[in-house]
Each structure stands twice: as C-alpha cells, then as structure tokens.
Backbone as a ProteinNet text record, in pm:
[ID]
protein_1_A
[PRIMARY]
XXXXXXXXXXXXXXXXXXXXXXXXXXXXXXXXXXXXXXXXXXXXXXXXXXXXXXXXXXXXXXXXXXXXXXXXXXXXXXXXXXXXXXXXXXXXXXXXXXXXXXXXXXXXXXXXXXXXXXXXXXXXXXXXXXXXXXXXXXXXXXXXXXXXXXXXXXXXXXXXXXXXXXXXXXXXXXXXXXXXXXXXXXXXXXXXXXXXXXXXXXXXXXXXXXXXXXXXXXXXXXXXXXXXXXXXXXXXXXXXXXXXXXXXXXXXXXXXXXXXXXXXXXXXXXXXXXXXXXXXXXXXXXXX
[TERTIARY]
83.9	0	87.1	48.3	104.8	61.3	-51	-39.8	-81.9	-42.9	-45.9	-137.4	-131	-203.7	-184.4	-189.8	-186.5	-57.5	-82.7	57.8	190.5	300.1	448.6	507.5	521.6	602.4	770.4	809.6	963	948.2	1081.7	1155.7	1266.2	1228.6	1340.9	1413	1563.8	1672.6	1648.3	1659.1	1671	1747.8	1872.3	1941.6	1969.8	1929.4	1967.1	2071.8	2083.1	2203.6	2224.5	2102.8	2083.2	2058.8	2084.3	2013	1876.9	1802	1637.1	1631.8	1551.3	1490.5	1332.4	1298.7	1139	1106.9	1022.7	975.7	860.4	753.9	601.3	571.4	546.6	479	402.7	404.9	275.8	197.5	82.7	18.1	-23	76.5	122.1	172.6	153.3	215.8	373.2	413.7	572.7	628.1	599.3	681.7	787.9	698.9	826.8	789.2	859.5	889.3	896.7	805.2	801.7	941.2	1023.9	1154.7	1208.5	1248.5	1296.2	1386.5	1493	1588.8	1712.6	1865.4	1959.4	1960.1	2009.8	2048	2212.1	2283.5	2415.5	2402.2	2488.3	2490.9	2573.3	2482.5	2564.4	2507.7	2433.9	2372.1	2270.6	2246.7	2177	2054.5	2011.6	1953.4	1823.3	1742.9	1613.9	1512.5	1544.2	1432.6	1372.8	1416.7	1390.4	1338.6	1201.9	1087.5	1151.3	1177.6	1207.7	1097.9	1148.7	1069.4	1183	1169.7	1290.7	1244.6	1258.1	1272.7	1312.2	1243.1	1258.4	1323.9	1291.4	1327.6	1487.4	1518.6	1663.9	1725	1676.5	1739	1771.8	1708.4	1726.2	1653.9	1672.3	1583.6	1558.1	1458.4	1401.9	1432.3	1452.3	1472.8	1385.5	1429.3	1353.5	1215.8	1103.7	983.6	888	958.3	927.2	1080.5	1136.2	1257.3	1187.5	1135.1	1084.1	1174.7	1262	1355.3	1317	1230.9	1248.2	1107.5	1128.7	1069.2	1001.7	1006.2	932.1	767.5	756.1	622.4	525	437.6	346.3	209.9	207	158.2	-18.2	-105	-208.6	-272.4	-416.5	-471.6	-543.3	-461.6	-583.6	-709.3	-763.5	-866.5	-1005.8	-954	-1014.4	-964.4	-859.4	-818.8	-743.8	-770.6	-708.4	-583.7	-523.5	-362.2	-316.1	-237.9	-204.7	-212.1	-220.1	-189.1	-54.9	7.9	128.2	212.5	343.4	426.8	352.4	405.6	375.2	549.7	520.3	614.9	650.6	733.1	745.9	840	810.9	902.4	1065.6	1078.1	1188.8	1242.6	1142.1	1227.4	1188.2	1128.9	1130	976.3	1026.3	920.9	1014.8	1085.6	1153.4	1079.5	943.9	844.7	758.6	751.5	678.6	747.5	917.7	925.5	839	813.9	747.7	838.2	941.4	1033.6	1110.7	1063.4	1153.8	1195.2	1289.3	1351.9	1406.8	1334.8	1393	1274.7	1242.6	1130	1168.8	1161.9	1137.8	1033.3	911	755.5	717.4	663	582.9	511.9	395	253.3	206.5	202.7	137.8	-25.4	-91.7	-223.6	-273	-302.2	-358.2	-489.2	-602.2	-703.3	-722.4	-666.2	-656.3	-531.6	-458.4	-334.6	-248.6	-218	-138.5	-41.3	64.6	174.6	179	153.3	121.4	260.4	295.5	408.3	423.6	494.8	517.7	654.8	711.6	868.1	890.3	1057.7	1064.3	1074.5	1060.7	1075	936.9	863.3	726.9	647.7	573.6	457.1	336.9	318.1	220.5	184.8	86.3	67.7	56.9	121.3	120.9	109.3	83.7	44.3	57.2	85.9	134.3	41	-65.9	-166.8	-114.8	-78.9	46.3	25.8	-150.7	-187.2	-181.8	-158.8	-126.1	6.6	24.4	169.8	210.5	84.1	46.1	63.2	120.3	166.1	64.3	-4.3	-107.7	-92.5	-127.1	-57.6	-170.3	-200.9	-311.5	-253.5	-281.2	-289.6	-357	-479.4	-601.1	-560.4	-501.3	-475	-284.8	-262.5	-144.4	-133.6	-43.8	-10.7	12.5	118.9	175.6	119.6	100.8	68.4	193.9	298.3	447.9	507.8	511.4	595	752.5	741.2	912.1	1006.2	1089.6	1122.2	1187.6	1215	1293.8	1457	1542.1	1656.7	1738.6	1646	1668.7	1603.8	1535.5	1431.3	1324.9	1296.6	1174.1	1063.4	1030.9	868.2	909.7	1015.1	965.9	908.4	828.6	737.8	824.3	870.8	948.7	904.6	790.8	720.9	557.2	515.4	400.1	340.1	232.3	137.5	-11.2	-50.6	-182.8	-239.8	-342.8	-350.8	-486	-540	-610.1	-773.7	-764.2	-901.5	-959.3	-823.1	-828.9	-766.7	-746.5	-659.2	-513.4	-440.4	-324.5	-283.6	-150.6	-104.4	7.7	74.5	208.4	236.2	395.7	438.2	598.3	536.3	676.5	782	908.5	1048.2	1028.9	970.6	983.8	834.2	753.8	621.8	533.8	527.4	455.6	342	346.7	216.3	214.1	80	6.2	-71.3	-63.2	-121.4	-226.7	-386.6	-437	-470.3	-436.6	-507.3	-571.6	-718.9	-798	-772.7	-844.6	-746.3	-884.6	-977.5	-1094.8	-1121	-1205.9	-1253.1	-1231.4	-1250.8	-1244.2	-1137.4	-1026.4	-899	-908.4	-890.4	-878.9	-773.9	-691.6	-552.5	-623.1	-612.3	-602.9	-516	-482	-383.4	-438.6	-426.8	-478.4	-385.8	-285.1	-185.5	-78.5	-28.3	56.6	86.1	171.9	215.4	230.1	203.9	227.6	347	438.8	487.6	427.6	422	417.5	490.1	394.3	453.1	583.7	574.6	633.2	742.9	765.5	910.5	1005.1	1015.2	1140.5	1248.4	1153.2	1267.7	1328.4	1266.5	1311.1	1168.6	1190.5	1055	1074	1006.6	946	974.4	1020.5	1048.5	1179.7	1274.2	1430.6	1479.9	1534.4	1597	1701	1790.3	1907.7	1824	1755.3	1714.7	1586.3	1447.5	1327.9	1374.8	1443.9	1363.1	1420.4	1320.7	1341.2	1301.9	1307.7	1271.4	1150.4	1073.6	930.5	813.8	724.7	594.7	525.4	430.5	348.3	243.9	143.5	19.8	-28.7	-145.2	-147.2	-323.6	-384.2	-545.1	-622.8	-582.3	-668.2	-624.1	-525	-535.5	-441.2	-309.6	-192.7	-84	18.9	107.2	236.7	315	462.2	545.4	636.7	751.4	884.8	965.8	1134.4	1152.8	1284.9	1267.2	1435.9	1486.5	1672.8	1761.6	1717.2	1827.9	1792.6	1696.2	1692.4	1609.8	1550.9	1457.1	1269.1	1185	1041.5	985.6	866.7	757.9	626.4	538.7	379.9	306.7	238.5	178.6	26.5	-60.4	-208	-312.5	-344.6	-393.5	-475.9	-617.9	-700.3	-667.2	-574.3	-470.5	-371	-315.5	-167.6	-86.5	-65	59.8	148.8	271	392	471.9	443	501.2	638.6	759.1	890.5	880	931.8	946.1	1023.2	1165.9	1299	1382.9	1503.7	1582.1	1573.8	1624.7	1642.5	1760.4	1777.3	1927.8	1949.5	2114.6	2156.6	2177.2	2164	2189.5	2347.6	2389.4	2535.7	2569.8	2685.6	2739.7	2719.7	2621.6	2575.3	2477.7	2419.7	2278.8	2161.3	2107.4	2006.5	1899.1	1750.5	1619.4	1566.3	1560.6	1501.6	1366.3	1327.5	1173.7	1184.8	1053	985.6	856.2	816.1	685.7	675.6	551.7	484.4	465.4	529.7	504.6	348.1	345.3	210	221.2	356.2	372.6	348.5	280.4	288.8	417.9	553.9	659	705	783.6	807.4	987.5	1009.4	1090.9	1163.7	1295.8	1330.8	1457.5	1490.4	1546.7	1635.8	1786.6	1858.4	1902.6	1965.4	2011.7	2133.4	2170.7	2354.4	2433.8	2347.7	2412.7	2346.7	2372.3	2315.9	2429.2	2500	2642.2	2588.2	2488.1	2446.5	2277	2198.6	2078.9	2085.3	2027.9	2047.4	1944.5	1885.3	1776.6	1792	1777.8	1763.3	1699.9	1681.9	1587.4	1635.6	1588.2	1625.2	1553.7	1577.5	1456.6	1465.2	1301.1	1332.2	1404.4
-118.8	0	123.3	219	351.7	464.5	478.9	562.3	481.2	563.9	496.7	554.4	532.5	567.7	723.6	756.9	893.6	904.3	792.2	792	757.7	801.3	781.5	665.6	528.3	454.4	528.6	427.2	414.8	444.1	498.2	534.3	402.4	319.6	264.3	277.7	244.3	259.3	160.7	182.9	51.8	91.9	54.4	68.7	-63.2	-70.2	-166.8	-211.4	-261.5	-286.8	-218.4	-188.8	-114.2	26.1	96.5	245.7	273.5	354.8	292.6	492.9	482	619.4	676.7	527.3	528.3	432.5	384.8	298.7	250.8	163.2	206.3	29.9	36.1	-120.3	-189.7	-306.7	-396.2	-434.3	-458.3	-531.3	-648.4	-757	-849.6	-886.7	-967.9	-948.2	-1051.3	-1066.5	-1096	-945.3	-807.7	-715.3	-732.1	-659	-653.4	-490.1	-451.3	-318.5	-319.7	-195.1	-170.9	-85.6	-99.4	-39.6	16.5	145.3	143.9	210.1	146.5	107.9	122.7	142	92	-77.4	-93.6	-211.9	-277.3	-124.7	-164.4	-43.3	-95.6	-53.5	128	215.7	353.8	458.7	343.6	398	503.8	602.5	639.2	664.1	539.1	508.7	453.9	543	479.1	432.4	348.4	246.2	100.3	73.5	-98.9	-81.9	-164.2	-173.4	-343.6	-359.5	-485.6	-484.2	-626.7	-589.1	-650.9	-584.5	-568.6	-648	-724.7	-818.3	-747.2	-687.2	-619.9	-709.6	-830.2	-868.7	-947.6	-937	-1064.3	-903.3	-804.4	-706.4	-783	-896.4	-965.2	-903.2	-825.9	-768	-897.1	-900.3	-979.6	-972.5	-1036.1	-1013.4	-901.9	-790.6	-700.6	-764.3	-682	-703.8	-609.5	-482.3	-411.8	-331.5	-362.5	-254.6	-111.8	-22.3	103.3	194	148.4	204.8	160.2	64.5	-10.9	68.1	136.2	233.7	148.5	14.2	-47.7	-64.4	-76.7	-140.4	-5.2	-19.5	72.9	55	151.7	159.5	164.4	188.4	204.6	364	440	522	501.9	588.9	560.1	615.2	674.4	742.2	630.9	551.8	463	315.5	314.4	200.7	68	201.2	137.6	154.6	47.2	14.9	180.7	248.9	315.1	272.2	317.6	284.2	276.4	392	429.6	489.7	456.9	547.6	680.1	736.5	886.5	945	1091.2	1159.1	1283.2	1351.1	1461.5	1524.5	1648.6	1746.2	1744.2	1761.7	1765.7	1561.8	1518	1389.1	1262.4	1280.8	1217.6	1080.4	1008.5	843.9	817.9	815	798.3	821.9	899.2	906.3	797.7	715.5	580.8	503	526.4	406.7	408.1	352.4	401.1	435.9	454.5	533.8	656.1	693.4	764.6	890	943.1	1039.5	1049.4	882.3	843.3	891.1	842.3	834.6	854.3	934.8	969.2	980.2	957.5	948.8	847.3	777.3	645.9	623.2	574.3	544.1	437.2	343.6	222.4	230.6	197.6	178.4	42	22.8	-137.1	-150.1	-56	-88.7	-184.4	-82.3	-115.6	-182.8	-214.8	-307.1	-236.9	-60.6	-25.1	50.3	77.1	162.8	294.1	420.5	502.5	616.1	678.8	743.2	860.2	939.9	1036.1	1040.9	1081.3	1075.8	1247.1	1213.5	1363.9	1452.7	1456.9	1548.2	1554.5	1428.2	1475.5	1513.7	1611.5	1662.1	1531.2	1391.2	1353.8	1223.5	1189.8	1083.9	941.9	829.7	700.4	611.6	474.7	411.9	249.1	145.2	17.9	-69.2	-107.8	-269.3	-320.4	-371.7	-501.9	-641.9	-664.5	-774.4	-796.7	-711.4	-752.8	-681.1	-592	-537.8	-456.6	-393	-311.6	-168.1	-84.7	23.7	181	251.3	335.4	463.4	555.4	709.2	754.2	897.1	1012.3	1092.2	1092	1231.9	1308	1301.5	1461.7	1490.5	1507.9	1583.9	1626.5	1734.4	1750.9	1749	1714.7	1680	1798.8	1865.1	2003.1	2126.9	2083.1	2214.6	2266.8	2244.1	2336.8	2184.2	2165.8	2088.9	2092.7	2254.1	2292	2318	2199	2217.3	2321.3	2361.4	2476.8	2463	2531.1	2485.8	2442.7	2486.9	2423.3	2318.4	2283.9	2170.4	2164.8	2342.7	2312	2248.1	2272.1	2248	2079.2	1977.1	1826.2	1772.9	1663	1600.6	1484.5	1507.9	1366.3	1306.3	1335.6	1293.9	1218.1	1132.7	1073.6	1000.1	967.9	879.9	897.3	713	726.6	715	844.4	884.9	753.4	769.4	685.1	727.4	868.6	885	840.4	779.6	673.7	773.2	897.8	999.6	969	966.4	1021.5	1207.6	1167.7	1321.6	1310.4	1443.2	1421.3	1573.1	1606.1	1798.4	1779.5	1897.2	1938.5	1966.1	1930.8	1993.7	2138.3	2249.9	2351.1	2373.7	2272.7	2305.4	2381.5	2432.8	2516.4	2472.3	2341.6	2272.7	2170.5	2125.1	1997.7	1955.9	1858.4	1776.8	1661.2	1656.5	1536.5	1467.4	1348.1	1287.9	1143.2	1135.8	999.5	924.4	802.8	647.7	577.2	596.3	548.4	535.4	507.5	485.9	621.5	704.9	857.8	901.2	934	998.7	1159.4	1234	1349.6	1403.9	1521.5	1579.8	1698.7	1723.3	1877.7	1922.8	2047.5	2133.4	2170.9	2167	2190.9	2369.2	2365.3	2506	2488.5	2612.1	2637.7	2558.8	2493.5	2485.3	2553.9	2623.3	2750.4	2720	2763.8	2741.2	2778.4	2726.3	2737.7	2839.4	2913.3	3060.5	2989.4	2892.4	2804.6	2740.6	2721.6	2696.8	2745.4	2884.4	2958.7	2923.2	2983.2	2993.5	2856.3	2782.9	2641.9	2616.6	2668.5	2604.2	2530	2452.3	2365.4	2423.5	2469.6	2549.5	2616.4	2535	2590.9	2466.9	2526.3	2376	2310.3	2379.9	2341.2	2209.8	2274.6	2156.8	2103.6	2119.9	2078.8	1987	1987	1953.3	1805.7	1700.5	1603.7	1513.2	1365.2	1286.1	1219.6	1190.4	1155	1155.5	1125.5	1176.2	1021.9	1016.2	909.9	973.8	955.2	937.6	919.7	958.6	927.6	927.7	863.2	818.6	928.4	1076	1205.4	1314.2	1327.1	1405.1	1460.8	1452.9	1457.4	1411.1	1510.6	1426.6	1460.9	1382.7	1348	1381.9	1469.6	1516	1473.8	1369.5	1397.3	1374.3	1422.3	1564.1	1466.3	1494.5	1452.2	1517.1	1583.3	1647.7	1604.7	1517.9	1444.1	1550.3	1663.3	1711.4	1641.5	1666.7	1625.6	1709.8	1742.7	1836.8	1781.1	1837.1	1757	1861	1846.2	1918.8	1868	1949.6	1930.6	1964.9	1812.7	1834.2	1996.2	1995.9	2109.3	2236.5	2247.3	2366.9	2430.4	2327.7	2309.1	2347.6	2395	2444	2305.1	2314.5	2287.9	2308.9	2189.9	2201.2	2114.3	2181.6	2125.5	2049.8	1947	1836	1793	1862	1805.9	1779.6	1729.6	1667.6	1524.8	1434.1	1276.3	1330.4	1211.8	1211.3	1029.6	1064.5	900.1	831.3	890.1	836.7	839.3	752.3	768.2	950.4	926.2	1050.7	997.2	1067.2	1105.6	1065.2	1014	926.4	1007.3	1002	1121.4	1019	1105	994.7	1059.5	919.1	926.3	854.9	804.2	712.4	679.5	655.3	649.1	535.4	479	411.9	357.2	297.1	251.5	96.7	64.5	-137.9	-215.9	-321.5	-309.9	-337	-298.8	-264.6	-127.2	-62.4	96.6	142.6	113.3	157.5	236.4	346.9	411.2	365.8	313.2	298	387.3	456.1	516.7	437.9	504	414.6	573.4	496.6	656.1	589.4	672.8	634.5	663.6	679.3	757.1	631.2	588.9	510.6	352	303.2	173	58.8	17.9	-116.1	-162.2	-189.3	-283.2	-269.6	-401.9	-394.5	-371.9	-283.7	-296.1	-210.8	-203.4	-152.4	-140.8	41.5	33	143.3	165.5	283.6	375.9	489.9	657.6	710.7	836.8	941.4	1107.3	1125.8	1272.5	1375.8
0	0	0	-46.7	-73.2	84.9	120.1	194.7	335.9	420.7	570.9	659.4	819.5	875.9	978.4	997.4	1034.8	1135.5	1202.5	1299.9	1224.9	1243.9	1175.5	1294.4	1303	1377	1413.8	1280	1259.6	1092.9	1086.5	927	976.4	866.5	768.6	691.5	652.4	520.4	413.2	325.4	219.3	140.5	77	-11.7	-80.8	-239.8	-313.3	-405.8	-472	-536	-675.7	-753.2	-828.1	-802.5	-932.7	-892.9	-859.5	-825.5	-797.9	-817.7	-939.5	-961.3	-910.2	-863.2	-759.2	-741.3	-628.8	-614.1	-556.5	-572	-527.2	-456	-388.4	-279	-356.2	-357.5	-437.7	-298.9	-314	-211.7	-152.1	-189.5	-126.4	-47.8	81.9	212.1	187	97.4	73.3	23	24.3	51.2	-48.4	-166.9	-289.5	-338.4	-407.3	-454.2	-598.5	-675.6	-841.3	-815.4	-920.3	-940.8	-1049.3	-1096.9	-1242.3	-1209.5	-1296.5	-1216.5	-1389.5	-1353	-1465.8	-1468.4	-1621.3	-1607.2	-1533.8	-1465.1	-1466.3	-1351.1	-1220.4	-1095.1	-1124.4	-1065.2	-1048	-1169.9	-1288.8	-1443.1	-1397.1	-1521.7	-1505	-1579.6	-1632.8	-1731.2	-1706.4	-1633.3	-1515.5	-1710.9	-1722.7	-1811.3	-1860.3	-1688.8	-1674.8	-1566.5	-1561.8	-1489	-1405.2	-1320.2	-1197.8	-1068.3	-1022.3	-894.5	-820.7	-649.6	-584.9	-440.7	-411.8	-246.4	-154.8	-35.9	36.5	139.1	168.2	290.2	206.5	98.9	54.5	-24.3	-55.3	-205.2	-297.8	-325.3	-472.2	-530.6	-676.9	-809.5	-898.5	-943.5	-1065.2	-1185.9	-1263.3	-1443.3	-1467.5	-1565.3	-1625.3	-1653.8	-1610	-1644.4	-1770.3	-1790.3	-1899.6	-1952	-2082.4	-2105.1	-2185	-2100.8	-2079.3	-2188.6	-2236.1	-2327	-2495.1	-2561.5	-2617.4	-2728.8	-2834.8	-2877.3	-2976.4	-2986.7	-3136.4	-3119	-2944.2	-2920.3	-2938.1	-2959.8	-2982.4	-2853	-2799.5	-2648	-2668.7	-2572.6	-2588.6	-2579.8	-2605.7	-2587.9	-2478.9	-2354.1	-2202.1	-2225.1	-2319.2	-2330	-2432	-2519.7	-2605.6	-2546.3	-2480.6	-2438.1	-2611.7	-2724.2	-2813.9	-2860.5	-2932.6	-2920.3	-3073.6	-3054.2	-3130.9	-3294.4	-3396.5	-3550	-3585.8	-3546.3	-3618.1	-3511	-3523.6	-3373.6	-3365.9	-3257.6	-3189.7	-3262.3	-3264.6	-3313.8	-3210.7	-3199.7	-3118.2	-3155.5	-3196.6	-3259.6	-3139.2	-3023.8	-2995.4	-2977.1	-2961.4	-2908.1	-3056.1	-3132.3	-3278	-3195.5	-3271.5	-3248.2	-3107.2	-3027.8	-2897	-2824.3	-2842.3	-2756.1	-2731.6	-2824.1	-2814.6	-2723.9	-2657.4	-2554.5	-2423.7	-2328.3	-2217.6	-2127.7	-2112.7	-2036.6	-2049.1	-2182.7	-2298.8	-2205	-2165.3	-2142.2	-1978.3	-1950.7	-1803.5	-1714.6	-1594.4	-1505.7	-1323.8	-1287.5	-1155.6	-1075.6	-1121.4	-1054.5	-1093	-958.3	-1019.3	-875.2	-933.6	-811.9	-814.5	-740	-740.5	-721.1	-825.5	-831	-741.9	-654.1	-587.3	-639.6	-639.8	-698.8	-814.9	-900	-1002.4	-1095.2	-1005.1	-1069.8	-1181.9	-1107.6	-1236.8	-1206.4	-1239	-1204.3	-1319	-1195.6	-1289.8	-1307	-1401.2	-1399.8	-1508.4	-1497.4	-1620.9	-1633.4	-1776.8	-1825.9	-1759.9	-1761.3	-1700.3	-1794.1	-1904.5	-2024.7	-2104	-2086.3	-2162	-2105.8	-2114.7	-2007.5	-2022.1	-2021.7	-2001.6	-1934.4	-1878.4	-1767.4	-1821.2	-1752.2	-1855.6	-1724.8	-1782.7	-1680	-1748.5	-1661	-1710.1	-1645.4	-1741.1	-1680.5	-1635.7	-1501.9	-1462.6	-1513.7	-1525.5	-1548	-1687.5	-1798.2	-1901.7	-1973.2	-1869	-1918.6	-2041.8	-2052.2	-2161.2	-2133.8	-2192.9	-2152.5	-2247.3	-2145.7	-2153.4	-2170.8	-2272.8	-2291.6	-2251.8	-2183.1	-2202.5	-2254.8	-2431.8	-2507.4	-2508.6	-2440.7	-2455.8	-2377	-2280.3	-2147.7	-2139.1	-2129.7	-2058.2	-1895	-1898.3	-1714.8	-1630.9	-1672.7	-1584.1	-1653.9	-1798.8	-1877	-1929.1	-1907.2	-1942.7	-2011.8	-2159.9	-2221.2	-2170.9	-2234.5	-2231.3	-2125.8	-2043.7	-1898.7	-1894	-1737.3	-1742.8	-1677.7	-1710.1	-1691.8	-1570.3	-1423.6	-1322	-1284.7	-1379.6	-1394.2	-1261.3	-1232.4	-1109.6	-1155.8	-1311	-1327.5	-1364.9	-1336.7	-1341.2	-1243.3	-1279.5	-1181.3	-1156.3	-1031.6	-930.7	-865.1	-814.4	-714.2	-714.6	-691.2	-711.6	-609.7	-632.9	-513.5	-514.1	-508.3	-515.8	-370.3	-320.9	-209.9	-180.4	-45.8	51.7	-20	-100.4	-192.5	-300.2	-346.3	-478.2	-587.2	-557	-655.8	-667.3	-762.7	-730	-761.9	-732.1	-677.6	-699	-746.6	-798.2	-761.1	-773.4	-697.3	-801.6	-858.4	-929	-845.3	-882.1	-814.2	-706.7	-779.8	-738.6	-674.8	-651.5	-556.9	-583.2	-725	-807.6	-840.1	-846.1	-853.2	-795.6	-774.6	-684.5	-820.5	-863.6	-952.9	-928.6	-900.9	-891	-1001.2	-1025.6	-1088	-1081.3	-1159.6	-1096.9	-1181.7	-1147	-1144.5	-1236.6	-1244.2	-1262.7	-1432.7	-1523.6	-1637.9	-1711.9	-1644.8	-1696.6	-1651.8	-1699.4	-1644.8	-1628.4	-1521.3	-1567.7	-1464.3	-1518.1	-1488.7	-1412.5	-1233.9	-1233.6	-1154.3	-1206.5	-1135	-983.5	-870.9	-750.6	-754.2	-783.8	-732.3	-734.8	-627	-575.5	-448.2	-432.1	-234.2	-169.7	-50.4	17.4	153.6	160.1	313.7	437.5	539.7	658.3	731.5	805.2	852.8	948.3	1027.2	1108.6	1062.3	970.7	897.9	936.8	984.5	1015.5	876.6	780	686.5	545	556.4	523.9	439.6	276.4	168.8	137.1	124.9	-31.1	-119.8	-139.1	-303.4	-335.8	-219.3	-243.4	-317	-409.6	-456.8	-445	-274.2	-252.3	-149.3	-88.2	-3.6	-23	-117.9	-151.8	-244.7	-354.2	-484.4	-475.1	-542.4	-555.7	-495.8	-511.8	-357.8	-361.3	-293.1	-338.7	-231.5	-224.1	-199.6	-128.7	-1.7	29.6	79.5	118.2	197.3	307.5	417.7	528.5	492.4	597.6	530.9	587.5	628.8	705.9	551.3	436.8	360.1	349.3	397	393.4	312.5	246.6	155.2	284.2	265.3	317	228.1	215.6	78.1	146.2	99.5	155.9	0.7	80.7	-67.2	-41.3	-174.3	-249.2	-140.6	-65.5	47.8	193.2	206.3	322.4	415	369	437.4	435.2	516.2	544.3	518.7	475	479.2	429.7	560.3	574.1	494.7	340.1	294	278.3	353.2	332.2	235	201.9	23.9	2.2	95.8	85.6	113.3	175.1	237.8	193.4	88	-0.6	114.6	237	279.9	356.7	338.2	369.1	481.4	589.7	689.1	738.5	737.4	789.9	880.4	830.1	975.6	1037.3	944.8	993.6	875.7	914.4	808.2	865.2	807.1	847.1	865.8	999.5	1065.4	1050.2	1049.3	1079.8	964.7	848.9	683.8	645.2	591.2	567.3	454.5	475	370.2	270.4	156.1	-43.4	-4.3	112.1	91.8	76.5	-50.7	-96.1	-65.7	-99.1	-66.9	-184.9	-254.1	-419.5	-423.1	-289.7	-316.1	-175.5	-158.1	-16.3	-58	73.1	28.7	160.4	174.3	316.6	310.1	387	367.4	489.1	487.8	528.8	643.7	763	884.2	866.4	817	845.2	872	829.7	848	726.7	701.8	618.7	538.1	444	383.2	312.2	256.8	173.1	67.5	-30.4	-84.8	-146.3	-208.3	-208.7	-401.8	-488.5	-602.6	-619.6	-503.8	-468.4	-440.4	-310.5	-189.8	-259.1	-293.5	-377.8	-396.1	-240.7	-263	-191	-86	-63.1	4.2	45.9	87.6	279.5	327	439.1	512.8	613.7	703.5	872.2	900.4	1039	1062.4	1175	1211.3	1237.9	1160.6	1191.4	1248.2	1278.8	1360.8	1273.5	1267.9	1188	1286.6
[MASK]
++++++++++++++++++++++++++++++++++++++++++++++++++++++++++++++++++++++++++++++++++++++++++++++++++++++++++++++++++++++++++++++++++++++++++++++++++++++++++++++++++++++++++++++++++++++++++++++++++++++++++++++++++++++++++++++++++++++++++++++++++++++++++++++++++++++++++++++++++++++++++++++++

C-alpha cells in the first residue's frame, strides 16, 4: 500500500544494489517493490521496470525494457492500441518508448493493478496494466501544462502517489504545482496550485531547490502528503490547504545518501530508498 495511517512509527533505510529512480509497494504481504531502475549498478539510465525483495534485495529479471521504442503503447482514453508510432518534434518516435527520457515518478495503483508514472521530459501521464503489461498514454490531457522544462528543472514532476481517496497526486520539483489525478474509467488531470509554506518553517521552503527539490511523496489516510525531498529534508503538505510544513531533516543516513523514493510497507513503516548510496541492501531505524 502507498499511503499509511496517520501515525508515523519508525523510518526505515533501504538501499539496493541497483540504482532505484522510484519505487512504489505492491500489495502483497511478501513485501516486494516496483523499481525502475539501470540495467548496470551507479547507471543512469532509469528504463527498466524490476521488482525488488525487500526482505533478501534480490531484483528480478527485467519485467518491462521502458527504453524499447518499437512497441506501440495504448490510448488511455479509447483504451485502443495506437496505428502508427507517436512523433514529437523535440524527441522524434523515442516518444513511443514508455520510459523515454527516463522516469522519476511512479505510483502504485492497488485498486486497479497499475503503475502510474510520467517521463521527465514529456509533459504527459502514462500508466502500465500489470496484469497484461500493456503500456497506456493520455494524449487529450497535458499533465503540468508546461511541455518545455525549465533549466533548473523546477517544473519536473518527481514525485508521485496514489492517495487513501483513490486519486493520485504528484508535486513538481519547485512546488509550483500539486497535480491530482484519478485512477478510474475517466482519467482526468487537475492542477490543484501552488504549495504555500508554513509561517512556522522559520525559513526552510518547499520550493528551495538546494534543499526541496526532488525525492518523493506518500500518503497518510486524514489528507496529507509526506515530501522527503533529495536532500533528506520532510515536509507535511495538506492536500485542501496546499501548505507545507517542515518536519525536519532525516538524521543518521550515511554521507551522499540522498532519498530518491519512499513508500509505506504493510507494517505501516516508512521505507526510503537513495540512487547515490546503492552497494548494498540494508535496514535500520532513523529518527526525523
């Protein structure tokens, strides 16, 4: 499961052997992890879809190569298989892979058995049937609204999660926007805003990108997103409220250890996983 229960236990470490550009819980009580991941330790080539053993860090044989531009994907909107590749003036038919430009957001659907995600260069939302492994575009809809990234790359979407409402939700780098989107027969993309900081911060946004940007996003079942963010900072942002409350930095992480994915296992314990620190599998408890 993706989001948890209102109370925070314990934070867990997980570091794997691969790079891990996100990662989302399946809901099986053997505790395995969606992963996209390089094919070669330290790469940075997030376009192989694995699944990862939480309790051994054994990864699985590639289950989708997310890089692999021949297959021709589906229309989430008709649910029918494309005619002819997709084209894109800056990135050519390369848009037809389902990983094409590399992936940092990804949401585990349990309902509905789907892993949902966007490329960091195309503005649009995609999503993978698990049960048939069929890979899903929404072209009527743009995602962020801004194709053309910007050069500190605030407006990419790193962050994702399907919340306890059955929505998911996703927050650009720079917190400029809150993104919902539903999961259901009818897809639809909306912009919620801006994130606002917390007068209570003393100083410390969501929207600095020495210490916000990056990192990823979970759930709590009262309406709450959780942000640890690539610099090992927390911030509790409330969906209806948008504002952004500091919670700390994580302490007790080795030196480079960034937090590139987070997720909730079905001890209600909070996991992170880093794409720095990745020589071996290992787990203990920190405190924010």
């Amino acid at each position: 499961m993706l989001f948890m229960k209102k109370r925070l236990p314990f934070f867990y470490l997980l570091s794997g052997t691969l790079l891990l550009s996100n990662f989302s819980f399946a809901q099986k009580a053997d505790q395995f992890a969606y992963a996209v991941t390089d094919v070669q330790q330290q790469g940075a080539n997030w376009n192989f879809l694995r699944k990862i053993d939480l309790k051994t860090g054994a990864y699985s044989d590639v289950l989708l190569n997310g890089a692999d531009a021949s297959l021709l994907a589906y229309n989430a909107a008709t649910k029918k298989q494309f005619e002819a590749p997709l084209n894109d003036v800056r990135f050519g038919t390369a848009v037809n892979a389902a990983f094409a430009t590399g992936v940092a957001a990804l949401a585990y659907d349990r309902k509905n058995d789907r892993l949902y995600y966007t490329p960091m260069f195309i503005d649009q939302l995609r999503y993978i049937d698990l049960k048939t492994m069929k890979v899903f575009y929404l072209t009527d809809q743009a995602f962020t609204g801004k194709p053309q990234k910007s050069p500190d790359q605030g407006n990419i979407v790193t962050r994702m999660v399907i919340a306890s409402d059955g929505y998911g939700y996703a927050i650009t780098n720079d917190a400029t926007q809150l993104i919902r989107f539903s999961t259901g027969k009818k897809m639809e993309v909306t912009d919620l805003g801006t994130i606002v900081d917390d007068q209570a911060n003393k100083g410390v946004s969501i929207h600095n990108s020495c210490s916000s940007f990056g990192g990823d996003i979970i759930a709590d079942d009262e309406g709450n997103l959780y942000v640890f963010s690539a610099r090992n900072s927390v911030f509790k942002v409330n969906i209806k409220s948008k504002v952004a409350t500091n919670l700390g930095v994580i302490n007790g992480l080795p030196n480079g250890f960034t937090v590139n994915a987070a997720a909730v296992n079905a001890e209600n314990k909070i996991i992170v996983a880093s794409a720095l620190a990745a020589t071996s599998f290992f787990t203990w408890i920190i405190n924010l």
